[in-house]
C-alpha positions in Angstrom: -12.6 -20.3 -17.9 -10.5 -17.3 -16.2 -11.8 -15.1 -18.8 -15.0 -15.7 -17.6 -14.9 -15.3 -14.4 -12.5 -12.1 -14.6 -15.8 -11.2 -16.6 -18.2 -11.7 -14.6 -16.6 -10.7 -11.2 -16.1 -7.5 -12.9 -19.6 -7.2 -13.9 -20.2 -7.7 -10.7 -17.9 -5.2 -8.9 -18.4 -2.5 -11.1 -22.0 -2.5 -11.7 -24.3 -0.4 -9.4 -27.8 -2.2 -8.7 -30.6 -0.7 -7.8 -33.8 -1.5 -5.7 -31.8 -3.5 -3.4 -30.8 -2.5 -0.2 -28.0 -5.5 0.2 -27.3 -6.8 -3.7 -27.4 -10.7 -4.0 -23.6 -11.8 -4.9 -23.8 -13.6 -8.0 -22.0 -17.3 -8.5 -18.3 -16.4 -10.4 -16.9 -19.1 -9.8 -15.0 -18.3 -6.3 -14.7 -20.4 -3.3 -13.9 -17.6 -0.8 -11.7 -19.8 1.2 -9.5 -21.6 -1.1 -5.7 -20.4 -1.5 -4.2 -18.2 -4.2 -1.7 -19.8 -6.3 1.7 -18.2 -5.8 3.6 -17.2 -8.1 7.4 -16.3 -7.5 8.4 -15.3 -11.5 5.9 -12.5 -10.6 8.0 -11.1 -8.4 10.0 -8.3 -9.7 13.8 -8.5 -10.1 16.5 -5.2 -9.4 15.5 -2.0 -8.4 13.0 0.7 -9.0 12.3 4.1 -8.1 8.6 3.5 -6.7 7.7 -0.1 -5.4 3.9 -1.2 -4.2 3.7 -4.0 -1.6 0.1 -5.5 -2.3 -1.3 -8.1 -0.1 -4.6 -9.3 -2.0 -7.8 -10.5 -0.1 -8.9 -13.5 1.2 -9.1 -16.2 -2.4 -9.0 -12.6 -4.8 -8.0 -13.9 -8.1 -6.1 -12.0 -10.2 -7.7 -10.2 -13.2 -5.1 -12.6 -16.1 -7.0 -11.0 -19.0 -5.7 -7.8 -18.2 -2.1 -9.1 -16.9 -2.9 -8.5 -13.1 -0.6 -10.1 -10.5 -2.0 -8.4 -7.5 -5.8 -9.2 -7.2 -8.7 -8.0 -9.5 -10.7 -6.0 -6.7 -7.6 -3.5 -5.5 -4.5 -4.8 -6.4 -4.2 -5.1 -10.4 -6.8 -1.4 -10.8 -4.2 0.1 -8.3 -1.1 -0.9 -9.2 -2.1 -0.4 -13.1 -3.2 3.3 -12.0 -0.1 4.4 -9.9 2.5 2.8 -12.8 0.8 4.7 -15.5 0.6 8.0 -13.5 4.3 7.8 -12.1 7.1 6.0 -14.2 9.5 4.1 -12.4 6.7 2.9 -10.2 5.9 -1.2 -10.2 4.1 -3.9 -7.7 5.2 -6.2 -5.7 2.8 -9.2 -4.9 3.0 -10.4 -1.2 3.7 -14.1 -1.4 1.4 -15.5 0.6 -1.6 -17.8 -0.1 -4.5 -15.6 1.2 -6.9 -18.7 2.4 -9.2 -19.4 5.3 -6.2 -20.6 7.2 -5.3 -16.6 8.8 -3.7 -17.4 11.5 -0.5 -19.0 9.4 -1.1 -16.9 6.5 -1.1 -13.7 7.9 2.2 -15.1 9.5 3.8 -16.1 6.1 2.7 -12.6 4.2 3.8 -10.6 6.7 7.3 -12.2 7.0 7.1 -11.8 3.1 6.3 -7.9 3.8 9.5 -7.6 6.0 11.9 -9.5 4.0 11.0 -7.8 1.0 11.2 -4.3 2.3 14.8 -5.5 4.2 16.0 -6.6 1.0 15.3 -4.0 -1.6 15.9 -1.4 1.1 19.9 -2.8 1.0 19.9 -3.9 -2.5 18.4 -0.1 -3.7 19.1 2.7 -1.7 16.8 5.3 -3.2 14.1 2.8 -3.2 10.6 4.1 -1.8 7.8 2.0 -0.6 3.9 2.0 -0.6 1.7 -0.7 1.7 -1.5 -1.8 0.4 -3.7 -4.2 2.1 -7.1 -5.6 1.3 -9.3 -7.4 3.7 -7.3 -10.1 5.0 -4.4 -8.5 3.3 -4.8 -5.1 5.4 -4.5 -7.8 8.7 -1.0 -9.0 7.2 0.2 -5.0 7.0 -0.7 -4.8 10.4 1.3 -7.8 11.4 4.1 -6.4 8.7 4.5 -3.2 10.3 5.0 -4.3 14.3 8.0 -5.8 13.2 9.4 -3.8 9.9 12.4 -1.9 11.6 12.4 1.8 12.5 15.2 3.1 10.5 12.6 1.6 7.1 10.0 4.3 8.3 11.6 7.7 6.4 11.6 4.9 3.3 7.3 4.0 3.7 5.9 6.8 2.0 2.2 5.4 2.0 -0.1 2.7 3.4 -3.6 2.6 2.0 -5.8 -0.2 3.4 -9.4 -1.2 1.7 -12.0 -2.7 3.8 -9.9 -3.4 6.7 -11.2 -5.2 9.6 -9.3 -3.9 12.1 -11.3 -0.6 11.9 -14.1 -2.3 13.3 -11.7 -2.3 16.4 -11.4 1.8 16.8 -9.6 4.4 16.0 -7.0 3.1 18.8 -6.7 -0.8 17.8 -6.7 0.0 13.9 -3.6 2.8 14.1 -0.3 1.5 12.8 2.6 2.4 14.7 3.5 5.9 15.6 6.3 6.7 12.3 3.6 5.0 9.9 0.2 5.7 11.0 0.4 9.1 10.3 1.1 7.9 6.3 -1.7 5.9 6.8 -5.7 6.2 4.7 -8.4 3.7 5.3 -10.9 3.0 2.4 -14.2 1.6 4.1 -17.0 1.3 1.6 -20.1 2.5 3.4 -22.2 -0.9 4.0 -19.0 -2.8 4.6 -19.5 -5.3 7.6 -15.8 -5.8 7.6 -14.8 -2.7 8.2 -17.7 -0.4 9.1 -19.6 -1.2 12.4 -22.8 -0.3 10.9 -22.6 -2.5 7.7 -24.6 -5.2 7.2 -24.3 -6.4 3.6 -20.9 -8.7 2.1 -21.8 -6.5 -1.6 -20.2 -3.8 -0.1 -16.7 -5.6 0.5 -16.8 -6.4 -3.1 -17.0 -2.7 -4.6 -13.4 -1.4 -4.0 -12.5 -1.5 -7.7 -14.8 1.4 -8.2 -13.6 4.2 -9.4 -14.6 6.2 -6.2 -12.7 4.0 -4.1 -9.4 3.5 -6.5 -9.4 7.0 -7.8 -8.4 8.5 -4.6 -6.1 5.8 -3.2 -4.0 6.3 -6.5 -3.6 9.7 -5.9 -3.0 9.5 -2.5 -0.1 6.9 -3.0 1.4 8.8 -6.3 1.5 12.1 -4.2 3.5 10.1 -1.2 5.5 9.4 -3.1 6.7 12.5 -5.0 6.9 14.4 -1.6 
């Protein structure tokens, strides 16, 4: 049954369709809505040259067939891209459950966001850090970073958000604060109500595990962190 739908929400992520101006979402089994299960023995133990925070959007399942942890859409493509391009790089899922209930979980994964980077930062000194946020995920980096201490900034080499919503707000109400924001890309697929003021068709929120939209993010957060 997992198989399945892994299968046939990547079918439906990765395949272009034509003649439509907004693509009909096909049934894969997803209740947008309902929490992700969380699952602690994914999270990774000592330290590491390169970690990836990843908070996954709203009910993204993770892609099991291929061994994701992070969410099929950005999470698993990125996280599988940067490791195999940098070694010494891994992911870290954010433990949170990612349902229709924001308000608390955007409190409990950003507080996961925090802890984690306090923790490792003391436990592995030469430990850097990359952000990545998707959809409701990007809110809890937001939330993350007003309270991630200063002295953690020199440590945040990159934060990459895909279809965030706060860029609906402006340039001024999306920044991240001055330190970060300047490490800071947004990925907004054009058409993407969430995150694009003109968008008017859910598809678009859906596509970030194209290669046009991964690609770039990977090398963005592989060159962070070599520099």
């Amino acid at each position: 049954m997992q198989t399945q739908l892994t299968l046939q929400l990547g079918l439906l992520l990765i395949g272009l369709v034509t003649g439509q101006t907004c693509p009909e979402i096909p049934d894969t089994g997803v209740t947008i809505g309902d929490p992700v299960p969380i699952k602690p023995e994914n999270i990774p133990k000592g330290c590491s040259d390169y970690e990836i925070l990843v908070a996954r959007g709203t009910s993204e399942p993770d892609y099991v067939a291929g061994g994701g942890k992070f969410g099929i859409i950005v999470g698993d493509p990125v996280v599988s891209n940067v490791t195999a391009k940098l070694p010494g790089a891994r992911g870290y899922p954010v433990q949170y459950p990612a349902s229709s209930a924001v308000i608390t979980g955007t409190r409990q994964g950003s507080q996961d966001v925090v802890n984690r980077l306090k923790a490792q930062a003391a436990a592995c000194p030469s430990q850097t850090f990359a952000l990545v946020g998707y959809s409701q995920g990007a809110g809890v980096m937001h939330a993350a970073a007003d309270e991630i201490p200063k002295a953690l900034y020199p440590r945040i080499k990159s934060l990459v958000m895909f279809g965030d919503g706060y860029k609906r707000l402006g340039s001024t109400l999306s920044r991240f604060p001055s330190g970060l924001n300047e490490k800071a890309r947004q990925v907004c697929a054009t058409g993407d109500p969430v995150c694009n003021t003109s968008g008017e068709c859910t598809y678009y929120h859906l596509t970030y595990i194209r290669p046009e939209y991964i690609d770039p993010a990977v090398d963005f957060i592989v060159n962070a962190f070599k520099n």
